[in-house]
C-alpha positions as CSV (number, residue, x, y, z in Angstrom):
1,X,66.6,-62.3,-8.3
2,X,68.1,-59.6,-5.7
3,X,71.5,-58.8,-6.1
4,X,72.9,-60.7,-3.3
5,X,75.9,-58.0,-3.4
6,X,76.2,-54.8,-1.7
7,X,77.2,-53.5,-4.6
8,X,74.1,-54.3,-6.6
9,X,71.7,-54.0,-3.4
10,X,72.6,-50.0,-3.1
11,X,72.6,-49.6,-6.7
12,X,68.4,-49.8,-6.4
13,X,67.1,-46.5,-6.9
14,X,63.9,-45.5,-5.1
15,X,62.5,-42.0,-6.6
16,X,59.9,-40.3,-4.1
17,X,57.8,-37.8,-4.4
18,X,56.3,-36.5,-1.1
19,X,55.2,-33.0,-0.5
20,X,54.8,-33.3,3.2
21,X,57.9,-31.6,4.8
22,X,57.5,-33.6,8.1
23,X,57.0,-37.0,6.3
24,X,59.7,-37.1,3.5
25,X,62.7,-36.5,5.4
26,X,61.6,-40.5,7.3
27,X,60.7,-41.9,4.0
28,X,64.2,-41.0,2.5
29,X,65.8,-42.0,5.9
30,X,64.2,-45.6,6.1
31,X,65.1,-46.1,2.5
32,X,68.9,-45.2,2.7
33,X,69.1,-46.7,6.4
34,X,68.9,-50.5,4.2
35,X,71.2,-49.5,1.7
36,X,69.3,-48.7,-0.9
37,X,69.5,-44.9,-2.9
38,X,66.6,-42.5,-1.9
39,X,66.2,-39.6,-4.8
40,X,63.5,-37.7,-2.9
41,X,61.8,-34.5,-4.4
42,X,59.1,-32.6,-2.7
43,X,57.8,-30.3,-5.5
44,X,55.5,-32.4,-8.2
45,X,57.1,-30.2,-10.7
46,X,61.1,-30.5,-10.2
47,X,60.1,-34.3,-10.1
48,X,58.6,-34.4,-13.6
49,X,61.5,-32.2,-14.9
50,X,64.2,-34.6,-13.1
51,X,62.3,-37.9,-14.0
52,X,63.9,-37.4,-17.4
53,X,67.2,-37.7,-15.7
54,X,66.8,-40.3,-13.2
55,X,66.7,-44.1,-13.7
56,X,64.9,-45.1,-10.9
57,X,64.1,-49.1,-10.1
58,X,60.6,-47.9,-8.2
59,X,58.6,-44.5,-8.2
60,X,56.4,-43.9,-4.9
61,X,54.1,-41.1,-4.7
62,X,53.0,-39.3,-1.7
63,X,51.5,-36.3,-2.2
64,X,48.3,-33.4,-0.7
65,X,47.1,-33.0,-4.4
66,X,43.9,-33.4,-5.3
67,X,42.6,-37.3,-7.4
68,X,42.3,-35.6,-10.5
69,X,46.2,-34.3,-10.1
70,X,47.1,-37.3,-8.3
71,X,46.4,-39.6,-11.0
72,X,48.0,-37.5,-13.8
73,X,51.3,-37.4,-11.9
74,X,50.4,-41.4,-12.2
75,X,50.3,-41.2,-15.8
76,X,52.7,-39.3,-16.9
77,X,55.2,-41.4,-14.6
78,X,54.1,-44.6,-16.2
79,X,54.7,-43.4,-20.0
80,X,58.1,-42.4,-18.8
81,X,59.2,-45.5,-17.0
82,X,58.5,-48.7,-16.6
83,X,59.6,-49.2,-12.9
84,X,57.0,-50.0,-10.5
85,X,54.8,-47.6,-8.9
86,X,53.0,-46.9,-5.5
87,X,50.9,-44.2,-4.1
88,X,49.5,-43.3,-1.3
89,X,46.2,-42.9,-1.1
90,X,44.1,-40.8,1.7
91,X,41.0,-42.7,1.8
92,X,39.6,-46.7,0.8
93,X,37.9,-45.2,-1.9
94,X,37.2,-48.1,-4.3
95,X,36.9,-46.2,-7.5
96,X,39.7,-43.8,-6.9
97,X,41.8,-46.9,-6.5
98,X,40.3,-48.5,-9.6
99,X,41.2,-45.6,-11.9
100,X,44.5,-45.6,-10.4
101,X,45.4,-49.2,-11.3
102,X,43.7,-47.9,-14.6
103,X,46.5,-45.2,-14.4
104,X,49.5,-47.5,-14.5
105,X,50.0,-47.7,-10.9
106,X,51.4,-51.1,-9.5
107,X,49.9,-50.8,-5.6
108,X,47.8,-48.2,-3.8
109,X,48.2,-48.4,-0.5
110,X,46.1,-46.7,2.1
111,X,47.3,-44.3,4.7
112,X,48.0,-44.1,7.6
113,X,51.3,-46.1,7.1
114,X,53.4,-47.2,9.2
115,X,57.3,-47.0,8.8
116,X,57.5,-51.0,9.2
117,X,55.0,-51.6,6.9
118,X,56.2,-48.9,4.1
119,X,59.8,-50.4,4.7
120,X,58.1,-53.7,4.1
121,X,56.7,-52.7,0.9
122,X,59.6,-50.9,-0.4
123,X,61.9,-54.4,0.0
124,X,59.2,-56.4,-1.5
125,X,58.7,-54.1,-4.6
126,X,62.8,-54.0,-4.8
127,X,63.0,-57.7,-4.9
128,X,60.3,-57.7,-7.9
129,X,62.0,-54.9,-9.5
130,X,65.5,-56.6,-9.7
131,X,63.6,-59.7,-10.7
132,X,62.7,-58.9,-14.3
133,X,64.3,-61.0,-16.7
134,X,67.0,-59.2,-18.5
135,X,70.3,-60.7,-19.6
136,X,73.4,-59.1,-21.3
137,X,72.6,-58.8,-25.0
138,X,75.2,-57.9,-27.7
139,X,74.4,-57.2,-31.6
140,X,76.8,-56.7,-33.8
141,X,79.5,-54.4,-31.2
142,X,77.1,-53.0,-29.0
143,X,76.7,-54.3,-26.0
144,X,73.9,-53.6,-23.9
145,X,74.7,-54.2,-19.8
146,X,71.6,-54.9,-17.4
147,X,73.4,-54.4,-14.4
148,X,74.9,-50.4,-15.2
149,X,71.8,-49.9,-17.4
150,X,74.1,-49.0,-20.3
151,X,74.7,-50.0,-24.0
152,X,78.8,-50.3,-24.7
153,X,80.0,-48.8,-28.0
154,X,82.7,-51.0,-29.4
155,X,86.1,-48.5,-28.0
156,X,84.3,-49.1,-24.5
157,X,82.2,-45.6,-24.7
158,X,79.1,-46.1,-21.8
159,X,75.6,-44.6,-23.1
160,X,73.4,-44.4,-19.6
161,X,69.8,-45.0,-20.5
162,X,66.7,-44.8,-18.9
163,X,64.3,-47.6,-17.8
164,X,62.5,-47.1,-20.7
165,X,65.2,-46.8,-23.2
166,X,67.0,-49.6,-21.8
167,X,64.1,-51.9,-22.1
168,X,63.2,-51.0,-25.7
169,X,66.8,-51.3,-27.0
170,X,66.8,-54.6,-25.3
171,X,64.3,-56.2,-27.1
172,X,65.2,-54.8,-30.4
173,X,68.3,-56.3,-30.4
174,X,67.3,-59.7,-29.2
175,X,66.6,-59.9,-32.8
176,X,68.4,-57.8,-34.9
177,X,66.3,-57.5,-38.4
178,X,63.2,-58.4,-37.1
179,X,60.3,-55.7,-37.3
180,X,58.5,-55.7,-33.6
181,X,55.1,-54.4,-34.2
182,X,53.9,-51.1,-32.1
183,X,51.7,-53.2,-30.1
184,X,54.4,-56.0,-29.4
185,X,56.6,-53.4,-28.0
186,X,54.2,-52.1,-25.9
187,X,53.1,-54.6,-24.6
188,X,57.0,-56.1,-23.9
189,X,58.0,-53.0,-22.7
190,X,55.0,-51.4,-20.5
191,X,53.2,-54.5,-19.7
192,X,50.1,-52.9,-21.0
193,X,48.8,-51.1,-24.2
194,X,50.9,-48.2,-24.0
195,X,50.9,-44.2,-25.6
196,X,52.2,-44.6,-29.6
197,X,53.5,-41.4,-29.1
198,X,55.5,-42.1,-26.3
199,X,57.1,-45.2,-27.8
200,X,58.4,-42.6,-30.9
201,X,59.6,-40.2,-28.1
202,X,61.5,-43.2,-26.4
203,X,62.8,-43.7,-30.1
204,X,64.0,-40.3,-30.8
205,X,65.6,-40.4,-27.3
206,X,67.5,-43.3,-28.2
207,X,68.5,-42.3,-31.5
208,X,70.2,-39.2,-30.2
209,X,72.2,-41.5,-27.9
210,X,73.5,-44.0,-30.2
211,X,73.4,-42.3,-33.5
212,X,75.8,-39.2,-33.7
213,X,75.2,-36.4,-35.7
214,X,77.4,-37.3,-38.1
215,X,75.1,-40.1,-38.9
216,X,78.2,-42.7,-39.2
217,X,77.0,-45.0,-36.3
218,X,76.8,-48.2,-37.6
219,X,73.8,-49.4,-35.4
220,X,70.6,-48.1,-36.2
221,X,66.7,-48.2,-34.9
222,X,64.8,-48.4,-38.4
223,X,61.5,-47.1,-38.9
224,X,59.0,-50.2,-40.7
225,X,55.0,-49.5,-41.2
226,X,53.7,-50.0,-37.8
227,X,57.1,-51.5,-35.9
228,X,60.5,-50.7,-35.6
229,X,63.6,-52.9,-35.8
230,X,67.1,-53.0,-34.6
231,X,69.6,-52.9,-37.5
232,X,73.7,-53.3,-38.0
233,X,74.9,-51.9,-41.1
């Protein structure tokens, strides 16, 4: 559930992307005003380039761009994270919002909005977000901790990983050994059939974390025909 702390509770990272200089400015300030973090961005492109630095708990997009553009921002969000989505969406179009639930997106809602009911939606995504089942896992000396988002080498060294990486290296090492097919992972990790070629992106990422050049890292994400596996040497 929730973090009941305050600690936790402002920890929840809300990345938005609104192009409208009159309307992002209340977004953020509604979001920070409960104590949560507001990462806001108004250009499309600075948010793709810094959504491979954030770890955002939920992804809202507001933006004057076209459908076609709209719903690539969508995508390319959604192979990157596995955080809830929401966009905004100009008109009650129904197959407009179809192809953006197609796209990966976890709620359209229609504008107008008002700042009660975004605020509304916000909490009621966080809660979801901070309700996904993911406990403290540890194989071999690594350590992987939910609530900093971070695996722990064994003299206390803290990798930060993304939602994505996070979530992958969490279910490979709920069973160290075992070979997780392509489509398992997916399916674990996304929720839906996913992009192959993101997965082995998300796997070279987290290689280059926790496997030093050197290559004397003990902990290792093996390669298997069609899976992967998390394995201690």
């Amino acid at each position: 559930m929730l973090p009941s702390s305050s600690d936790a509770v402002s920890a929840l990272r809300v990345f938005i992307i609104c192009d409208q200089d009159a309307t992002a400015p209340i977004w953020g300030y509604i979001i920070r005003e409960k104590g949560l973090v507001a990462i806001l961005e108004t250009s499309v492109q600075r948010a793709m380039e810094r959504s491979m630095e954030e770890i955002p708990d939920l992804i809202v997009i507001d933006v004057n761009a076209s459908h076609a553009e709209r719903m690539e921002l969508c995508r390319k969000f959604r192979a990157l994270s596995a955080s809830p989505i929401l966009i905004f969406l100009p008109t009650n179009n129904e197959a407009e919002i179809l192809e953006a639930y197609h796209s990966g997106v976890d709620e359209c809602v229609i504008k107008p909005i008002s700042p009660a009911i975004f605020l509304a939606k916000i909490m009621a995504w966080a809660r979801r977000s901070w309700m996904v089942p993911m406990s403290p896992v540890q194989a071999g000396k690594l350590k992987l901790d939910p609530a900093r988002r971070s695996a722990i080498e064994p003299k206390g060294n803290e990798i930060k990983l993304t939602n994505l990486e996070f979530r992958l290296l969490h279910l490979l090492m709920s069973r160290p050994g075992y070979v997780f097919k392509n489509e398992e992972i997916m399916q674990s990790v996304w929720g839906a059939a996913g992009d192959l070629a993101v997965l082995k992106n998300v796997v070279y990422r987290l290689r280059k974390k926790l496997e030093p050049e050197s290559g004397r890292s003990s902990y290792l994400i093996q390669t298997w025909p069609g899976g992967y596996s998390f394995q201690e040497t």
